[in-house]
Backbone bond lengths (Angstrom), bond angles and torsions (degrees), N, CA, C in turn:
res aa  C-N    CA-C-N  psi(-1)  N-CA   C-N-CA  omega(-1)  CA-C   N-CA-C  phi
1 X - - - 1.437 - - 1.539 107.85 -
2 X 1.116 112.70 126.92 1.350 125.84 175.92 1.636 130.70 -61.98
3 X 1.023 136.05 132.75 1.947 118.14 -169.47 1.456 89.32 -57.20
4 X 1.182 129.56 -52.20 1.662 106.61 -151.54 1.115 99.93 -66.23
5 X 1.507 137.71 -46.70 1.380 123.34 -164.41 1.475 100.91 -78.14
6 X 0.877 125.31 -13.75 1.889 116.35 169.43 1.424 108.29 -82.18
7 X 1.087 130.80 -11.14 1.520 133.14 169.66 1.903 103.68 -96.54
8 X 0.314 110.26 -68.07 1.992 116.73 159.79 1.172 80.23 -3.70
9 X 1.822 110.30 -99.17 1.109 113.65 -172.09 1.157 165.61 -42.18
10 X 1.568 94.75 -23.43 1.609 112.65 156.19 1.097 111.49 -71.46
11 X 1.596 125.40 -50.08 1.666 112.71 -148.83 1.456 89.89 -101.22
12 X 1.036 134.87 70.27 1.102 131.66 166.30 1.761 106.82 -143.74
13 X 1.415 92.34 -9.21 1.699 81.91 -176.45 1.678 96.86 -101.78
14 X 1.596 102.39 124.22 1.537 108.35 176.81 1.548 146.62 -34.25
15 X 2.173 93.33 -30.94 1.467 78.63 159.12 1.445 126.32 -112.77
16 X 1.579 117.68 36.95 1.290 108.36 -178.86 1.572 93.69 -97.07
17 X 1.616 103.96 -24.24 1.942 111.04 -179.45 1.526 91.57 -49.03
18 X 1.345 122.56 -74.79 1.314 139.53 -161.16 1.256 111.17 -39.51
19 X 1.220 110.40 -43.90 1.827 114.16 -176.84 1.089 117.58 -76.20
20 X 1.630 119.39 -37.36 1.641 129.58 150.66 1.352 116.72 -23.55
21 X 1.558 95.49 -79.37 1.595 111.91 -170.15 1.728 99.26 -41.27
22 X 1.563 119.73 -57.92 1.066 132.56 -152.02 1.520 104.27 -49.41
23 X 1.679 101.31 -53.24 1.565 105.32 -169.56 1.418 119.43 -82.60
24 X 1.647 114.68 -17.20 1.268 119.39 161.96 1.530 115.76 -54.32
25 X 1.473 110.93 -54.21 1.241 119.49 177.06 1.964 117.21 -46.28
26 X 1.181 102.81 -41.80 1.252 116.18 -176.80 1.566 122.90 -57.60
27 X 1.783 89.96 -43.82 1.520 100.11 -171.55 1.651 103.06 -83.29
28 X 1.492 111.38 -19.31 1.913 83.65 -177.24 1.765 87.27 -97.64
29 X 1.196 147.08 6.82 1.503 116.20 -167.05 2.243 92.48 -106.84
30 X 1.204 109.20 4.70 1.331 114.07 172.53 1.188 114.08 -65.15
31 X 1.510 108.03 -62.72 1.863 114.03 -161.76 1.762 94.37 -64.13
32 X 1.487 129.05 -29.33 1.484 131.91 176.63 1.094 116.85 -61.87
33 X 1.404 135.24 -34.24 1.307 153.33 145.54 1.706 95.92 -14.65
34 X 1.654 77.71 -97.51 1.481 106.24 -168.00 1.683 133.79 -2.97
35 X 2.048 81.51 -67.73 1.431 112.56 150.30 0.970 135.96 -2.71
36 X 1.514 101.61 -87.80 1.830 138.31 177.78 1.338 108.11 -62.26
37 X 1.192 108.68 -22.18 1.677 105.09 171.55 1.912 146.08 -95.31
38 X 1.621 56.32 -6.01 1.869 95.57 178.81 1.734 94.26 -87.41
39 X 1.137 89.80 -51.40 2.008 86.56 -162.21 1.237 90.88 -71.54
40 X 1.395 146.06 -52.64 1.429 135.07 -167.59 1.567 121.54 -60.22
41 X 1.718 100.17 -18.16 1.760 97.29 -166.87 0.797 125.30 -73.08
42 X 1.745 115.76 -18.36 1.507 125.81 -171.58 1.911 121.56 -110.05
43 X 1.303 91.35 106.50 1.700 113.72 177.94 1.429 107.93 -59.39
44 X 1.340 118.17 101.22 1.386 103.52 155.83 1.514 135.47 -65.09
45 X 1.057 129.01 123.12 1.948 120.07 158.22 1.485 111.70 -6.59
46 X 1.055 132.41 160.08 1.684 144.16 149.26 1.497 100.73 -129.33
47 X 1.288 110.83 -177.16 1.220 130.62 -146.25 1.813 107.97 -166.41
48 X 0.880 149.81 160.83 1.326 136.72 -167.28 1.755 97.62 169.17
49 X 1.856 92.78 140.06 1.509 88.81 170.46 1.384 112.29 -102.74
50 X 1.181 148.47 142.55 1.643 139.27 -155.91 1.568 93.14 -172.55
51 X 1.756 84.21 136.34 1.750 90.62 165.01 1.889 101.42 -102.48
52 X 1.662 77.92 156.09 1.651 96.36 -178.86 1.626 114.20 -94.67
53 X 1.239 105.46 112.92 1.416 132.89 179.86 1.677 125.62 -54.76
54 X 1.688 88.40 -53.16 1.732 94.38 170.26 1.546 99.30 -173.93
55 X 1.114 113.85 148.01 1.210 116.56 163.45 1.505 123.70 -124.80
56 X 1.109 108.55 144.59 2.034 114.73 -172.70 1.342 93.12 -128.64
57 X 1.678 83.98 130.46 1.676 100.29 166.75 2.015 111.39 -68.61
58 X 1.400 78.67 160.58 1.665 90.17 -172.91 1.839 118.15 -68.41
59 X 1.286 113.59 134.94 1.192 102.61 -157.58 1.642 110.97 -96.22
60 X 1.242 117.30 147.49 1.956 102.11 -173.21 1.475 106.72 51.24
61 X 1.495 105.82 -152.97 1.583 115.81 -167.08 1.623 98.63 -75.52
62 X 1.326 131.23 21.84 1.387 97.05 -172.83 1.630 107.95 -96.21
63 X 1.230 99.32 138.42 2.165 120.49 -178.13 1.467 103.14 -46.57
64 X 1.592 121.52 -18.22 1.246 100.23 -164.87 1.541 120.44 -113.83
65 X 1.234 148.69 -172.92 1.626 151.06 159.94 1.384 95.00 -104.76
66 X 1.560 120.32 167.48 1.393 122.85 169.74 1.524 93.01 -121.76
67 X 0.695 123.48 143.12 1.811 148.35 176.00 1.854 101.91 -120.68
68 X 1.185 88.14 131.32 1.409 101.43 162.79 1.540 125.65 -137.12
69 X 1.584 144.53 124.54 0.830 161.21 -128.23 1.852 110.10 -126.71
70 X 1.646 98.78 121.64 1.578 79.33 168.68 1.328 153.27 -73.46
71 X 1.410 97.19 -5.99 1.240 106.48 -167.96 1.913 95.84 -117.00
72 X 1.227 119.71 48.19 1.585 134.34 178.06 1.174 119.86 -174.39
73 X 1.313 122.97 115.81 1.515 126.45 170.10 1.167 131.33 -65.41
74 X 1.630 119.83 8.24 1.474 127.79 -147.46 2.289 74.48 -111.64
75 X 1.561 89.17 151.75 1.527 99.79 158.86 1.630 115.74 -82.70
76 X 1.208 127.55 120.85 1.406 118.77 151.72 1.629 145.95 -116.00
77 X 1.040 113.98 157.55 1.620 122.17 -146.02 1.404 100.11 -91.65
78 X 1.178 125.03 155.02 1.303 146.88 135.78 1.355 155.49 -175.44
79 X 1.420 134.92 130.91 1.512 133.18 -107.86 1.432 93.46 -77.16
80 X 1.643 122.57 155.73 1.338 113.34 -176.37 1.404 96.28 -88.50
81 X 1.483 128.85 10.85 1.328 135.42 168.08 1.419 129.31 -61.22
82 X 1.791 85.07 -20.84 1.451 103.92 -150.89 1.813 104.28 -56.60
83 X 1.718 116.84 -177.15 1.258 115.48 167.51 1.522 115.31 -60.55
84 X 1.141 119.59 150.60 1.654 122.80 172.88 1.224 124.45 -60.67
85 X 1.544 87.73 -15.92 1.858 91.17 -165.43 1.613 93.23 -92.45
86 X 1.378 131.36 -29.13 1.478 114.40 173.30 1.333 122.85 -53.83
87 X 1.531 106.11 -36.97 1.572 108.67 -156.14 1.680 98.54 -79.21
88 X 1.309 102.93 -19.43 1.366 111.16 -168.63 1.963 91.09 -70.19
89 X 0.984 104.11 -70.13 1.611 116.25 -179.83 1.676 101.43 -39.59
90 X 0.955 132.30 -22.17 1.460 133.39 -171.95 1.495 98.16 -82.58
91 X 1.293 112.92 -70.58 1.411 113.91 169.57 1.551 155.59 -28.46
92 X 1.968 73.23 -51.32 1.800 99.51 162.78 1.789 103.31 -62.84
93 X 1.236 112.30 -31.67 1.322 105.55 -164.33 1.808 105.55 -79.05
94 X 1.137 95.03 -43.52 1.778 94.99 177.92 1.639 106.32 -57.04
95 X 1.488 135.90 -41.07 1.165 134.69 -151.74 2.074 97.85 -86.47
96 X 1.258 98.67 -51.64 1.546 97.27 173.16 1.357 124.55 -100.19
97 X 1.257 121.43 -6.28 1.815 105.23 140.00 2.299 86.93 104.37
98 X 1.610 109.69 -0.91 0.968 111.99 170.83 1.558 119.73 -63.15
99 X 1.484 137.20 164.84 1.380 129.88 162.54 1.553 108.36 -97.52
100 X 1.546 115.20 168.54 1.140 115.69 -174.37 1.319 97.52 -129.97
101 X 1.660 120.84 164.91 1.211 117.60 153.92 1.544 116.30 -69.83
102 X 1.568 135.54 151.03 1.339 140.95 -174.05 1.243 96.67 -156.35
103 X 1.967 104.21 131.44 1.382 104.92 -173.34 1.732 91.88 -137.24
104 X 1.277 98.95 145.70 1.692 110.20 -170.94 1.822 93.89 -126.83
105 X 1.592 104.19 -168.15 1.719 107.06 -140.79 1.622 82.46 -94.92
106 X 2.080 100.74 -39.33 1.684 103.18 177.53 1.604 92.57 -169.91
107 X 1.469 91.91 161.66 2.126 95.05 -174.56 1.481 111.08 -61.84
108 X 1.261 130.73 30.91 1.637 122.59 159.45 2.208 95.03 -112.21
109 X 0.919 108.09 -27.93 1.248 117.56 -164.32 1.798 118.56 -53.33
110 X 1.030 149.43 148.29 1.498 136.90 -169.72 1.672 95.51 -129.59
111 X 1.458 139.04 -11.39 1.226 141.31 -173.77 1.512 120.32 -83.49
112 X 1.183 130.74 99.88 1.029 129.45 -147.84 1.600 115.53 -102.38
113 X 1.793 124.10 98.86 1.475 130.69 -149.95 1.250 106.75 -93.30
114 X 1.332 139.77 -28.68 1.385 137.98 178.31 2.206 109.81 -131.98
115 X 1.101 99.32 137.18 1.847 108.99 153.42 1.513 113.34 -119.96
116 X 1.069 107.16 150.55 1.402 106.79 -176.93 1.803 102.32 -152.34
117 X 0.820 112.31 167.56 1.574 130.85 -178.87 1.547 108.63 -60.30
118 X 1.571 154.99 134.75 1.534 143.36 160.78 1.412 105.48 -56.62
């Protein structure tokens, strides 16, 4: 039997085409996958300048303060652990109406890891 007529014969029956196509298809739309999942997985930090609205001490055992921001309706957290010098910067900011820098883990996040000076 000759290759061509043994190739004839295979690719001519519909579902060996089909299973071809199928797994061809499979093997290049994988590594594209992959890709897209790589670039999407990783959250960067943000950073934001915002004045501080009010702050409440933490109530009972809980680790955290609530901060609230004027220019955001969302509550945000941060540990009463935190450095002195943030909370201090938080304060200064509520009393003179200045903004601060505020940096979170990523923009869904409410925990608030660094303040810094504008």
């Amino acid at each position: 039997m000759s290759i061509r007529s043994f190739v004839n014969r295979r690719m001519v029956n519909s579902i060996c085409t089909i299973c071809m196509l199928g797994l061809l298809f499979m093997v290049a739309a994988f590594p594209a996958a992959a890709q897209k999942k790589k670039k999407g997985g990783v959250k960067k930090p943000v950073e934001y300048a915002l004045t501080v609205a009010a702050i409440r001490p933490p109530v009972g055992n809980d680790p955290y303060m609530e901060v609230t921001f004027s220019e955001s309706a969302r509550f945000y957290k941060i540990s009463k652990n935190a450095a002195p010098g943030y909370i201090d910067l938080l304060r200064e900011s509520e009393k003179t109406g200045k903004p601060v820098l505020v940096k979170r883990a990523n923009e869904y996040s409410d925990i608030i890891l660094r303040v810094r000076r504008k």
